[in-house]
C-alpha positions as CSV (number, residue, x, y, z in Angstrom):
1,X,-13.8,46.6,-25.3
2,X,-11.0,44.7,-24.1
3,X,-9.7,41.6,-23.2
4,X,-8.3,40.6,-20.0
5,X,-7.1,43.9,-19.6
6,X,-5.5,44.6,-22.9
7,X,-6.5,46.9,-25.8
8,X,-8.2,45.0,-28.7
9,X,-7.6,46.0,-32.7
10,X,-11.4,47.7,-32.5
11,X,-10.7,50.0,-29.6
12,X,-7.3,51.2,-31.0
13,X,-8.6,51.9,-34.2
14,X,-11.0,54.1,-32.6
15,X,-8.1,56.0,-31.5
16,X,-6.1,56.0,-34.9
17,X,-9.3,57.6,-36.2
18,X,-10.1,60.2,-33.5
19,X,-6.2,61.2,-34.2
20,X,-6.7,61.2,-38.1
21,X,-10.3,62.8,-37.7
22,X,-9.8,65.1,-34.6
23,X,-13.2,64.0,-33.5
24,X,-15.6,61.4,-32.1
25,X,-18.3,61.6,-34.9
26,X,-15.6,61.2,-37.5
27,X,-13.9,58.4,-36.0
28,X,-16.9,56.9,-35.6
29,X,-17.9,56.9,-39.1
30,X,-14.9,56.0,-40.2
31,X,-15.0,52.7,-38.4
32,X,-18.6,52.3,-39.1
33,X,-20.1,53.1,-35.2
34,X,-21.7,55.7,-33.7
35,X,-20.6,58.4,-31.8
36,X,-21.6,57.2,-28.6
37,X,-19.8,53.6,-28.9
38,X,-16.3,55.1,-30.5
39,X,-16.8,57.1,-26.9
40,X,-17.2,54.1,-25.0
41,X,-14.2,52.5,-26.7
42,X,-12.2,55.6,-25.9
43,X,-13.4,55.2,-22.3
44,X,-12.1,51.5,-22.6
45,X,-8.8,52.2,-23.8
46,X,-8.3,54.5,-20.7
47,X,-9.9,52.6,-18.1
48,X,-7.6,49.8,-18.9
49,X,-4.7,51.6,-19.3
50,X,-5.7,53.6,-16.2
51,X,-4.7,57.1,-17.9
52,X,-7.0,59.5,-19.8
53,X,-5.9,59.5,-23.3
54,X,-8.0,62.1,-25.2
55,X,-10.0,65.5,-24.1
56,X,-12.7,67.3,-25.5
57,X,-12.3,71.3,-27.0
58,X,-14.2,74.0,-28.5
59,X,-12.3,72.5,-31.6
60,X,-13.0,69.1,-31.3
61,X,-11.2,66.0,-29.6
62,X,-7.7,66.0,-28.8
63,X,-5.1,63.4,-28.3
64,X,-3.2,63.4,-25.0
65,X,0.4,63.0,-25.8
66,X,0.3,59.6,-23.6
67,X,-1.8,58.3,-26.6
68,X,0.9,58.9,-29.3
69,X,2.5,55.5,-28.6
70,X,-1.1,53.7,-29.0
71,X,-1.9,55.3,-32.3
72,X,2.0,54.7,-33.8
73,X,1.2,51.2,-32.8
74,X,-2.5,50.8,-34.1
75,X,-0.7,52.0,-37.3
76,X,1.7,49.5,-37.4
77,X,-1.1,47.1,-37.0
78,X,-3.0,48.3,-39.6
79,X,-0.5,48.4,-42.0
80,X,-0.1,44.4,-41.0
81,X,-3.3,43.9,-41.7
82,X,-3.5,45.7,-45.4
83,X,-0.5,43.3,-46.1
84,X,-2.1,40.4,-45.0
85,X,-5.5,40.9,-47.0
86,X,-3.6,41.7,-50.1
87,X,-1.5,38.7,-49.5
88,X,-5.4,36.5,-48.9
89,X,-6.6,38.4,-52.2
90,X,-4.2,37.3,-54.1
91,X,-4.1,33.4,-52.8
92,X,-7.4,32.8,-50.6
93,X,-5.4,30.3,-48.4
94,X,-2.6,32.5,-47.4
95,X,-2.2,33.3,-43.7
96,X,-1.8,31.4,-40.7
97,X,-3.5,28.1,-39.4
98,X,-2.5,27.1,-35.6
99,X,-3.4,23.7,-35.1
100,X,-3.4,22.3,-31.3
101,X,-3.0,18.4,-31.5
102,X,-2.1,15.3,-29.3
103,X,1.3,14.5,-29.5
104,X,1.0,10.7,-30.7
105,X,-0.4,12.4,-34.0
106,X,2.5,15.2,-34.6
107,X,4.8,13.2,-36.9
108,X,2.2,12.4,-39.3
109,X,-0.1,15.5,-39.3
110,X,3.0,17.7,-39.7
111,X,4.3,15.1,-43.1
112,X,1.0,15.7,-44.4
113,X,0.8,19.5,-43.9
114,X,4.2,20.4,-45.4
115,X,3.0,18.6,-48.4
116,X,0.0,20.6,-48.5
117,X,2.3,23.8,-48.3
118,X,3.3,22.9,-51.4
119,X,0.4,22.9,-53.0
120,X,-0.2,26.7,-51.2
121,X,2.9,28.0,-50.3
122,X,1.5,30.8,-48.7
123,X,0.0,28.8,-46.1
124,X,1.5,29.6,-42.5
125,X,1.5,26.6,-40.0
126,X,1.7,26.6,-35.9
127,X,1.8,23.3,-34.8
128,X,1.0,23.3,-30.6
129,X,1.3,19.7,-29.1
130,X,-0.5,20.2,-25.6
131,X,-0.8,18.4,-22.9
132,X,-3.7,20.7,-21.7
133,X,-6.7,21.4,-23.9
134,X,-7.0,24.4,-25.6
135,X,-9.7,27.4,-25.4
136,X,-11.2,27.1,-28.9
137,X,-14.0,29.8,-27.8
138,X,-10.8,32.3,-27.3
139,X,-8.9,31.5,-30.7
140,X,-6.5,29.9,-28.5
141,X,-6.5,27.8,-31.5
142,X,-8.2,27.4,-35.1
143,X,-8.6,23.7,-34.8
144,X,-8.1,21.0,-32.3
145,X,-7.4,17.1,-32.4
146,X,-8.8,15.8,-29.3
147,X,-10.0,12.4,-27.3
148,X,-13.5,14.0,-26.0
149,X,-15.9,16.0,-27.1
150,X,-17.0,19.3,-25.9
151,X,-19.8,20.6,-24.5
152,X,-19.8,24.2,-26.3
153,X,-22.2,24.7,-28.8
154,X,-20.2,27.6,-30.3
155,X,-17.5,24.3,-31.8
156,X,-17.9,22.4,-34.5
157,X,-17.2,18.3,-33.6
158,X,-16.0,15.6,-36.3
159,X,-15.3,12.5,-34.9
160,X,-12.7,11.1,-37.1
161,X,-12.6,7.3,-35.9
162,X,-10.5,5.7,-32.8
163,X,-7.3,4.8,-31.9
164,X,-6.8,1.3,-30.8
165,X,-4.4,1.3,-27.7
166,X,-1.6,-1.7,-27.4
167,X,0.7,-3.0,-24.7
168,X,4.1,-2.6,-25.6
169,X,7.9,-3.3,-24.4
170,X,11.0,-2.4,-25.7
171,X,13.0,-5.6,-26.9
172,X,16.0,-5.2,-24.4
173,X,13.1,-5.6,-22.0
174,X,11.0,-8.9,-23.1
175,X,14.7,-10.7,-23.6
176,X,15.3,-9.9,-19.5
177,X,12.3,-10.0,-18.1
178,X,9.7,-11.8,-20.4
179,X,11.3,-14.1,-22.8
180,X,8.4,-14.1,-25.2
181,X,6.1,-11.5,-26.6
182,X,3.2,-12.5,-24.0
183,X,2.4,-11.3,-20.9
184,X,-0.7,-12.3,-18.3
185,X,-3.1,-9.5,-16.6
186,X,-2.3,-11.3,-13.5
187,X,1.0,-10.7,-13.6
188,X,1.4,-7.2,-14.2
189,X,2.1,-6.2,-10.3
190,X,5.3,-7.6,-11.2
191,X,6.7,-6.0,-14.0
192,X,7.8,-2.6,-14.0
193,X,5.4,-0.2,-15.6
194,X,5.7,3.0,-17.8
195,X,2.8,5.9,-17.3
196,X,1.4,9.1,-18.2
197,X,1.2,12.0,-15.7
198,X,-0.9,14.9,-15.7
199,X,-4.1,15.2,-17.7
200,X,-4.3,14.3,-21.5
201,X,-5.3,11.3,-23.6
202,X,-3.0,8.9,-22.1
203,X,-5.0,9.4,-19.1
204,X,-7.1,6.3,-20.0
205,X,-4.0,4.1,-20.7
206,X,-3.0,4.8,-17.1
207,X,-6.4,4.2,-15.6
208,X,-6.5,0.8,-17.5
209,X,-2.5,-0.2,-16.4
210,X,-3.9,0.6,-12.5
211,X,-7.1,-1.2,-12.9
212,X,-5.3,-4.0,-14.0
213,X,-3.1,-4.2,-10.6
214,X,0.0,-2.4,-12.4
215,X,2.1,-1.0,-9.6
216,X,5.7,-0.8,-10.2
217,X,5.9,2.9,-12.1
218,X,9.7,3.2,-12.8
219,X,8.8,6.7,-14.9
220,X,6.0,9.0,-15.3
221,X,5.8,11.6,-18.0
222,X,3.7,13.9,-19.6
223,X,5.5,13.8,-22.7
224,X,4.2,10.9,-25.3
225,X,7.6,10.8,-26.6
226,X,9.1,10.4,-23.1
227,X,7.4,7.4,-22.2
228,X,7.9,6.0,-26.1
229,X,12.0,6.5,-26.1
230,X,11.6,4.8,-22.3
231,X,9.5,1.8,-23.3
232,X,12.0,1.4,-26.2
233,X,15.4,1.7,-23.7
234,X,13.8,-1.5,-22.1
235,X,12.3,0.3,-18.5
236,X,9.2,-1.6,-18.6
237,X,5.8,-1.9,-20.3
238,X,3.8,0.7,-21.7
239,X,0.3,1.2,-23.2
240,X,1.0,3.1,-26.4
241,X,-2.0,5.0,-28.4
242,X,0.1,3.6,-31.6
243,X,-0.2,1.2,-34.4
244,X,2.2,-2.0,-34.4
245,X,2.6,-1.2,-38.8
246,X,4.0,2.6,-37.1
247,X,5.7,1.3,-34.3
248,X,9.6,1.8,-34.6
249,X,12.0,-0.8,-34.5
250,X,12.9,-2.1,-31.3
251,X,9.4,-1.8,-29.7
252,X,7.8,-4.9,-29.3
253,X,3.7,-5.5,-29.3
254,X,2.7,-7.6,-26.5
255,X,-0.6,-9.8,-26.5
256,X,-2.4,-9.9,-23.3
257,X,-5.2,-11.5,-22.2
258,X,-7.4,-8.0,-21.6
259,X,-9.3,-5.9,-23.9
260,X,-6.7,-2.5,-24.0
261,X,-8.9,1.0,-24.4
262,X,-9.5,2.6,-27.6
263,X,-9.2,6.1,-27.8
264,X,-11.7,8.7,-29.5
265,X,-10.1,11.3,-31.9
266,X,-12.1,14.4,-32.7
267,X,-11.4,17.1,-35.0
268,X,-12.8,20.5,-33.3
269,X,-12.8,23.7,-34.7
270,X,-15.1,27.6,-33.6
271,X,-18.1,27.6,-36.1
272,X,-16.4,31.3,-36.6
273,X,-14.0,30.1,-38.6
274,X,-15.3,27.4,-40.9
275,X,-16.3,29.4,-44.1
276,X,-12.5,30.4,-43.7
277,X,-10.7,28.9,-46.9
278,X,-7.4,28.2,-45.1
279,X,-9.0,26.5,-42.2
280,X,-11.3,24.6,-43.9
281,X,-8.4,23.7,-46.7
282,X,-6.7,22.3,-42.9
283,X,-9.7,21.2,-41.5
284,X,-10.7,19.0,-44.7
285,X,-6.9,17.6,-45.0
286,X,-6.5,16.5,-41.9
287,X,-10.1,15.0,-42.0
288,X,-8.9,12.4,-44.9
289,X,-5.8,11.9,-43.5
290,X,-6.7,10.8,-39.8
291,X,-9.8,9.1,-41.2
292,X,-7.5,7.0,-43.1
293,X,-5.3,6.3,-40.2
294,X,-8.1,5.6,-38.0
295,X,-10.2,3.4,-40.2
């Protein structure tokens, strides 16, 4: 089998077998599979690397020498591999967790997951702040924080609470155009508007600026901390996914007379991976800590 074209871990170590065993049947049962699928995942190999890479003899099944590279490198892997599980054997959360998040949340999930490294230093992190949402059914990603739920009955959905959106304005901004932290729906066509571009979770604080007659959009962005370092250089107002006790100094909440949106924040992960230790050791952290937040 393979996967958009490329040789998977199973098919080449089918073919580090057939070139330890020097035959079908033994490579088979070294891997655990019959005879007939190692054959098949022979026939994978070389349909999608579009070469033949093995032939059978009176004394068995030999390697063409274009199949030399693929078994030094199914090696390698397996040699990875044997590290890694001694590595897990000795420390059951060692290896890596990659972790797909929106961006508003980056600061504090990443304070809270050094400290846990700590605790397990063999613990490997990869932090991905996306604008797009990941494939969780393609390990794109062990776990996901994200504003909507999915429809795949393959994940595993927590919703972890929401996060209160607020109209905000950097104070360079409410001294020259506002004069007090207070501004009026009906008078949003006039001031000069900050706002998200491109899908995401800022989607909905966009939709909410428009519905309420903003029009003036000095800057776009698809970058949360583009349109947060632009609301505090005074460019305009912004609806911020952010809490006024974490806002930084120099932003300034403003009170409007409109309800702002509240965002839902779900914590995803493939039911694959849940009995995991290092993923659920993740999984649970992050649980308390966004919970906290969000409460």
């Amino acid at each position: 089998m393979t996967i958009n074209g490329a040789p998977t871990w199973d098919d080449l170590r089918v073919l580090l077998e057939l070139n330890r065993k020097g035959s079908l049947l033994g490579a088979g049962k070294a891997v655990g599979i019959s005879t007939s699928t190692a054959a098949r995942r022979i026939e994978a190999l070389e349909t999608a690397l579009g070469r033949p890479l093995a032939r059978r003899t009176n004394e068995g099944t030999l390697l063409e020498p274009d199949a030399l590279p693929l078994v030094a490198l199914a090696e390698q892997l397996e040699l990875g591999l044997q590290a890694l599980r001694r590595e897990e054997a000795r420390d059951p959360f060692a290896g890596t967790v990659r972790i797909s998040l929106i961006e508003s949340f980056a600061r504090q999930v990443t304070q809270r997951l050094c400290e846990l490294r700590r605790t397990h230093p063999g613990l490997r992190l990869e932090i991905l702040s996306e604008t797009r949402r990941v494939d969780l059914a393609r390990r794109e990603a062990d776990i996901a924080l994200r504003s909507g739920r999915s429809q795949s009955s393959a994940l595993v959905q927590r919703l972890l609470g929401n996060v209160r959106c607020h109209l905000y304005a950097g104070q360079s901004y409410v001294e020259r155009r506002l004069h007090t932290p207070r501004i009026k729906t009906a008078d949003l066509h006039r001031h000069d508007v900050i706002g998200w571009e491109g899908p995401g979770t800022q989607m909905l604080a966009k939709s909410w600026l428009e519905n309420h007659g903003a029009k003036n959009f000095v800057l776009r962005s698809n970058s949360y901390q583009a349109i947060l370092e632009a609301t505090l250089q005074g460019q305009g107002v912004a609806v911020l996914a952010m809490s006024p006790r974490e806002s930084p100094p120099g932003l300034v909440r403003l009170e409007i007379d409109a309800e702002l949106p509240q965002v839902p924040v779900y914590l995803v992960y493939h039911r694959d991976v849940r009995r995991v230790p290092r993923v659920r050791l993740v999984a649970d952290t992050l649980t308390a800590t966004l919970r906290d937040r969000l409460r």
